[in-house]
N, C-alpha and C positions, 0 to 999 in steps of 0.2 A: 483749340476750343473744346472743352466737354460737350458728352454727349448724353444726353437724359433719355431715355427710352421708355415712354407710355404703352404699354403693351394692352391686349385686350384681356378680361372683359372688366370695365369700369365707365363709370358716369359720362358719356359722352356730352352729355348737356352742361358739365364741366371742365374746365382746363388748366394745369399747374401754373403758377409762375413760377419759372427757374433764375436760380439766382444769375448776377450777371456776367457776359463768358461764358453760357451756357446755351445748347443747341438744342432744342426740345423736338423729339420724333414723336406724334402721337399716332401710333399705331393702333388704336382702339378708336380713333375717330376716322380715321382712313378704312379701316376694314369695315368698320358701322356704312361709312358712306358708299361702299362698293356693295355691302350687301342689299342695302336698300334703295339701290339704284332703279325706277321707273321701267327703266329698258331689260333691266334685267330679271325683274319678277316679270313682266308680260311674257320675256322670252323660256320661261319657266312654263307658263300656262298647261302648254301640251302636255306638262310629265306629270302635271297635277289631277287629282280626283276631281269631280264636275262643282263641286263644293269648296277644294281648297282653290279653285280658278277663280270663282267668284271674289273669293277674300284678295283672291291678289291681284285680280284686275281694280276690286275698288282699293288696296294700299295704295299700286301705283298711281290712280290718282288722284288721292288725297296727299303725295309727297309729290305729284307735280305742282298741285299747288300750295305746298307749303307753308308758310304763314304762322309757323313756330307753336301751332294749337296741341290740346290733346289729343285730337284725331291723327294728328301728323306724328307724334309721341308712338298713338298705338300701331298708324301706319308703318314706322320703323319695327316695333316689336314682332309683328306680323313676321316682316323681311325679316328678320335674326332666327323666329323661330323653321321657316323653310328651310334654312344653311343649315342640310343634315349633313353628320360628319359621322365617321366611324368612331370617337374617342369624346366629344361631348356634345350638350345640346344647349346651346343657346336662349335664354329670353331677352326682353327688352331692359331688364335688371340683374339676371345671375347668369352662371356658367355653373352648369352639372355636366361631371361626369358619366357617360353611358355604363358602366362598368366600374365599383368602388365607390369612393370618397376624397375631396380634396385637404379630408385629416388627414392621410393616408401620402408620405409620398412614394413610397412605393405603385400605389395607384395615380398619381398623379406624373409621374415618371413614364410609367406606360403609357394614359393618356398623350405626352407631351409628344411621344414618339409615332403613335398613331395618328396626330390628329392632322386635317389636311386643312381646316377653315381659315388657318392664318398664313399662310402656305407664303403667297404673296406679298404681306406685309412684315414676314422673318425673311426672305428676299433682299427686300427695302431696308432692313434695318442692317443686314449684314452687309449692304454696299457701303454703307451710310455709316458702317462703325471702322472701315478699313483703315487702319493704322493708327488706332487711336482708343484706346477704354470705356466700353460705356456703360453706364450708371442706370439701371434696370428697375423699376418701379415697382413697385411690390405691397399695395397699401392694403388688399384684400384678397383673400383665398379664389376670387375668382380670376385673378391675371395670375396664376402659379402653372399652370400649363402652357402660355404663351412664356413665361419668363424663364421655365427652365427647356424650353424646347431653342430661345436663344442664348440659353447658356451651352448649350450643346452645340451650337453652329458657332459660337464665338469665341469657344474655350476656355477656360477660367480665368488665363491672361487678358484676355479681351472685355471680358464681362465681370459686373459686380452687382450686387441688390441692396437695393436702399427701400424705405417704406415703412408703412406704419404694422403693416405684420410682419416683416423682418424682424423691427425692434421688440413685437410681442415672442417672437418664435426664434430669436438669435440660438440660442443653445439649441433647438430642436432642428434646425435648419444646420449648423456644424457639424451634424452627426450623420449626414445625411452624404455618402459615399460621393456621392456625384456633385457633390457642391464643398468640398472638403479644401480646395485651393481658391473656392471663391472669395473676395471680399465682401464683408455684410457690414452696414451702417443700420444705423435706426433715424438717420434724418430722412424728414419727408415733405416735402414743396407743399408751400397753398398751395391751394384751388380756390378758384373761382368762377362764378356762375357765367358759362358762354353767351358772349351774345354779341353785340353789334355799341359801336361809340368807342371802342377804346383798342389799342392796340393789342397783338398776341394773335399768335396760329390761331386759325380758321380753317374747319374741316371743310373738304372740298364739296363739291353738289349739292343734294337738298339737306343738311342736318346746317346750315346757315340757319341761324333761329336768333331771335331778339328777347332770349328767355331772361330776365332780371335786367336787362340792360338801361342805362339810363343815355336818352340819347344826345350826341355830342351837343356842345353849344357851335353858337354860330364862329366865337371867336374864343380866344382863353385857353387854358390846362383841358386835357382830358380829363372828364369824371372820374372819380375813381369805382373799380369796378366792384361788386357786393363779391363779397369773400364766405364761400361757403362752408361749413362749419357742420360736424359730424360726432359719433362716438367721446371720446374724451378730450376733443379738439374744445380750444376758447373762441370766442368772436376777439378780433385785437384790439387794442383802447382806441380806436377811433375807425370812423367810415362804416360805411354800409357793409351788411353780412346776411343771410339767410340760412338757415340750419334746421337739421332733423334730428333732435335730443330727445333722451329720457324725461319725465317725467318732471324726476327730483331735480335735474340738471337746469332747466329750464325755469323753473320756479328759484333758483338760488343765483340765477342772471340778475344783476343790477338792474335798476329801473331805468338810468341813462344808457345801459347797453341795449334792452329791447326797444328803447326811443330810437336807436339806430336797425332795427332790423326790417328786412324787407320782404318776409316770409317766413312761418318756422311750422313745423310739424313737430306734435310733440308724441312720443312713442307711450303707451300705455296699458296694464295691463287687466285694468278696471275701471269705470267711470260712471259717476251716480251725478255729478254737478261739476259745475266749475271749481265747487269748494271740496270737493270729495273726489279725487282722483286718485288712482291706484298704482304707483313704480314699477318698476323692472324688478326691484326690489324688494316688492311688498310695501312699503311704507305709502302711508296714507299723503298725500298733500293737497295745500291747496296755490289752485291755478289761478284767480281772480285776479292777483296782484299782474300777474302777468297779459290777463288780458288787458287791463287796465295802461299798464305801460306799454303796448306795444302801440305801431302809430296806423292811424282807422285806413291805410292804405294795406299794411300786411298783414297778407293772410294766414290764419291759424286755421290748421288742420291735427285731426289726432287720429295717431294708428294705433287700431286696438292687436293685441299680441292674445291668444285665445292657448289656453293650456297650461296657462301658470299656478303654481303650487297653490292647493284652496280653493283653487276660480273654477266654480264646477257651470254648466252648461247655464243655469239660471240668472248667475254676473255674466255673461259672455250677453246672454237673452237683454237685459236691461242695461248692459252699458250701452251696445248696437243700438235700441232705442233712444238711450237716450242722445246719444251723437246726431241720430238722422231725425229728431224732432225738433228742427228749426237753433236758430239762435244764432251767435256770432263767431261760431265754427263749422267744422266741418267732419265727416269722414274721411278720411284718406283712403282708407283700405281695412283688410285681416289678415294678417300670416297667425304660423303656430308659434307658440310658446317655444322658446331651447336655451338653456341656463349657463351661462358663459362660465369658462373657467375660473375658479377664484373667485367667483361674485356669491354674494351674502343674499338673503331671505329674511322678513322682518316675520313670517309666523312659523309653522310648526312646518320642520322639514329635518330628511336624513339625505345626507349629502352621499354618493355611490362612487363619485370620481368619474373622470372619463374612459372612454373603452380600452382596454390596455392596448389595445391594435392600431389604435390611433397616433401615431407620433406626433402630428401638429393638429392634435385634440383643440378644439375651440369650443366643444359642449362637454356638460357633465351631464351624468346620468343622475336622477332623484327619486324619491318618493315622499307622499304628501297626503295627507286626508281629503277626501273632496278634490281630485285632480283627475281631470280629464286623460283618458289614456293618450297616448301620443295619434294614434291611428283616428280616434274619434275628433279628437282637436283638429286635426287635418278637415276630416268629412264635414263639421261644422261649420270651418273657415271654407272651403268648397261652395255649401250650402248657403250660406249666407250670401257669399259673395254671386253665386247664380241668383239669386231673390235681389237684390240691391242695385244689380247690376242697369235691368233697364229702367231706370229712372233716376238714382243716387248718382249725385256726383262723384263718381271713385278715381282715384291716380289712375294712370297708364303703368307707373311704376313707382318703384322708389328712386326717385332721380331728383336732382336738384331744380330742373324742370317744373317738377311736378309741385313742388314749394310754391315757385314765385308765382306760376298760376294764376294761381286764383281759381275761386266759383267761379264757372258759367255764368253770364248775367243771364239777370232775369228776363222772363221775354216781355210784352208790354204786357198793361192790364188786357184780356181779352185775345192777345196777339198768339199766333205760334214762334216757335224758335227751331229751328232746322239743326240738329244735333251732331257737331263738328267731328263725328267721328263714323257719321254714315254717308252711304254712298250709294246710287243709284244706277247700277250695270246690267248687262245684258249677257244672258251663257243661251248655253243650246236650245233650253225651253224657254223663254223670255226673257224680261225685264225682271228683278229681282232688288229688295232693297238693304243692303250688305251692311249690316251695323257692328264694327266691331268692336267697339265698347262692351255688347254683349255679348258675342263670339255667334250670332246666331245672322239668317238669312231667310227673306221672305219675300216668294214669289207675289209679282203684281199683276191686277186683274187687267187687262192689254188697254183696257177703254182709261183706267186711270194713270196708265205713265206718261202722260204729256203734262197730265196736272200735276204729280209727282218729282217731276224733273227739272220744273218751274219752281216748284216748294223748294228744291234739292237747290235754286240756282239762287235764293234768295231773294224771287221777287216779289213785290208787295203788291196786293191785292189781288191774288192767286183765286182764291176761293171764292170772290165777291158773288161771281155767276152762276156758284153752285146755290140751289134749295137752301134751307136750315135742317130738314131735315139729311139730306144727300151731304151735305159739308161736316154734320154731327157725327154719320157713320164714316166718314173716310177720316176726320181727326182721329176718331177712337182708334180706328184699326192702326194709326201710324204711332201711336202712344203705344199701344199694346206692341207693337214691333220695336217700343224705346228710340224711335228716331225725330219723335218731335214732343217739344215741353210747350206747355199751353198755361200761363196764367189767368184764374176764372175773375 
């Protein structure tokens, strides 16, 4: 039987199907689960600052109880970001290198040799490949440290890399000394959205989640599972799919294929209306047709990209507004602007090429009129997202997770809503209530955490006993901390 090898770091909220014959090792949902193990952030607590304790007493318990939310999303992202390593640093969505770049394999080589966070799970793969070839996953520059640190334990006879940045980087990846006897393919397995009803590897402990899942019937076929859909990937002619597209991509979808979708985020790099939206590209389109086809259960979110060639601070200022002023989408998040190799611009630009230093370049360098410097794109997308954060519904990450989602419901007319990603703990000096949605934490006044913790515990009619005025100031203050939404 082949052996397929999922290395870290990638989509945990996702899972390949391998064709059949085939033994699938996900090593990126095994080291996810180990990292953000309950028992092992607490037992972390003592090495931590009096502030990152807090964060990781309320992780742990928002991933004991689980429940597949966005608070259990960031409680994961938390855990990934504490697994400090000498060679990279983890989030709930990327892998950087402490030192370098993952263009760079020369830097990514060092990393692979320094790094100790997967330590355990190249262990597991190296029992698990003994006497046999195994076929190494490789669809994004952030499993390239885990993928060539088991090409080094498994030899080149043993190991091979398949994936969808293989097939982008095959030449650049044959020149590369240390992979010079390996085999490279450019096939690359679905994925599809993890979750509960249907068969396939399940990560162990708390990343169990029911994210896109449709659940089993009582009798009959398994449903089939939503097939997630990325970069230059299709939804296939038939069954359920969810996907994070461009712009242009997304608008050029058939109307019978967004009748099938269960989720889609569309990437952006200007937005005035539904009928005025702005490409990767540049090019102008319009989105209407697709809101129109998609079905009133999935959710449309758009992630604005800030720093693209033209797009000076005042479209970054009014597309943000316009996303977060109601309607039948959403915000997903900000990153910055960075111009993919080979890709085109619809207005006024000089193309730089990528840094000569770079062997598995993925950006090019540009210049543009009216273009936000690289550093300030950053500080804006920062800025923003500090300002958005306590109140806007934003992803945990970019995860296929984060897709099928969906908004927060709303809380009732007049009701509060207890905010799935805060937590109500106790450190040295009190009771404190640990929002990590916003990355912030705020001491409580000692007379208010019983009432607090009842809010926290979701029970209804909490506040009944308080005044109007005494229940006005304790709302505000918990709005102001972004841990409770209030419909007037």
């Amino acid at each position: 039987m082949d052996l397929l090898i999922v290395p870290a770091l990638t989509d945990f909220t996702t899972e390949v199907v391998a064709p059949p014959g085939t033994e699938v090792l996900d090593l990126n949902a095994r080291m996810t689960a180990r990292l953000a193990d309950p028992v092992r952030l607490r037992a972390q607590e003592q090495r931590l600052d009096p502030t990152e304790a807090l964060f990781a007493r309320a992780a742990a318990a928002l991933l004991e109880r689980g429940g597949g939310t966005a608070g259990h999303l960031r409680a994961i992202g938390f855990a990934l970001r504490l697994a400090r390593d000498p060679a990279v640093r983890l989030t709930l969505d990327d892998l950087e290198l402490t030192g370098g770049t993952t263009q760079s394999s020369r830097d990514v080589l060092g990393a692979a040799a320094r790094c100790r966070v997967f330590g355990p799970e190249l262990e597991e793969a190296e029992a698990a490949a003994r006497g046999r070839r195994a076929w190494i996953l490789v669809d994004a520059d952030q499993a390239l440290p885990a993928a060539f640190a088991l090409v080094r334990r498994l030899g080149p006879g043993g190991a091979a890399l398949c994936g969808g940045f293989v097939a982008r980087h095959a030449g650049a990846l044959r020149r590369v000394p240390d992979l010079a006897e390996v085999e490279l393919r450019g096939w690359s397995p679905c994925r599809v959205v993890r979750g509960a009803g249907a068969a396939g590897e399940h990560p162990p402990g708390r990343l169990r989640g029911a994210w896109g899942a449709v659940p089993p019937p009582e009798s009959g076929p398994v449903p089939r599972r939503t097939v997630w859909v990325t970069g230059g990937g299709r939804p296939g002619r038939s069954g359920p799919w969810a996907g994070w597209l461009d712009a242009e991509r997304a608008a050029a979808l058939p109307r019978e294929t967004l009748g099938r979708c269960r989720g889609l985020t569309v990437t952006v790099t200007g937005y005035a209306s539904m009928a005025v939206a702005t490409a990767t590209d540049g090019t102008l389109v319009d989105l209407r047709p697709v809101l129109d086809a998609l079905p009133p259960s999935a959710p449309l979110s758009f992630e604005l990209v800030v720093g693209a060639p033209g797009m000076d601070e005042s479209v970054v200022d009014q597309s943000v507004r316009a996303l977060t002023g109601g309607g039948a989408h959403r915000l997903a998040g900000l990153r910055p602007y960075r111009m993919p190799c080979g890709s085109g611009w619809a207005g006024e630009l000089l193309c730089l090429g990528p840094d000569p230093e770079h062997d598995l370049a993925r950006w090019t360098r540009f210049e543009a009129p009216r273009t936000l410097p690289p550093e300030t794109a950053r500080a804006l997308v920062a800025a923003w997202l500090d300002r958005l954060a306590p109140r806007a519904d934003l992803y945990p990450g970019r995860l296929a997770a984060s897709t099928v989602l969906g908004p927060v419901p709303s809380s009732p007319r007049g009701g509060l809503r207890w905010d799935d990603s805060a937590e109500v703990v106790t450190g040295p000096d009190g009771a404190h209530v640990v929002n990590l949605r916003w990355g912030r934490a705020f001491r409580l006044n000692p007379r208010l955490v019983p009432l607090v913790r009842r809010l926290a515990a979701r029970e209804e009619g909490v506040l009944d006993a308080l005044s109007g005025a005494s229940r006005d100031r304790l709302v505000t203050h918990l709005e102001k901390a972004g841990v409770v939404g209030r419909r007037p």
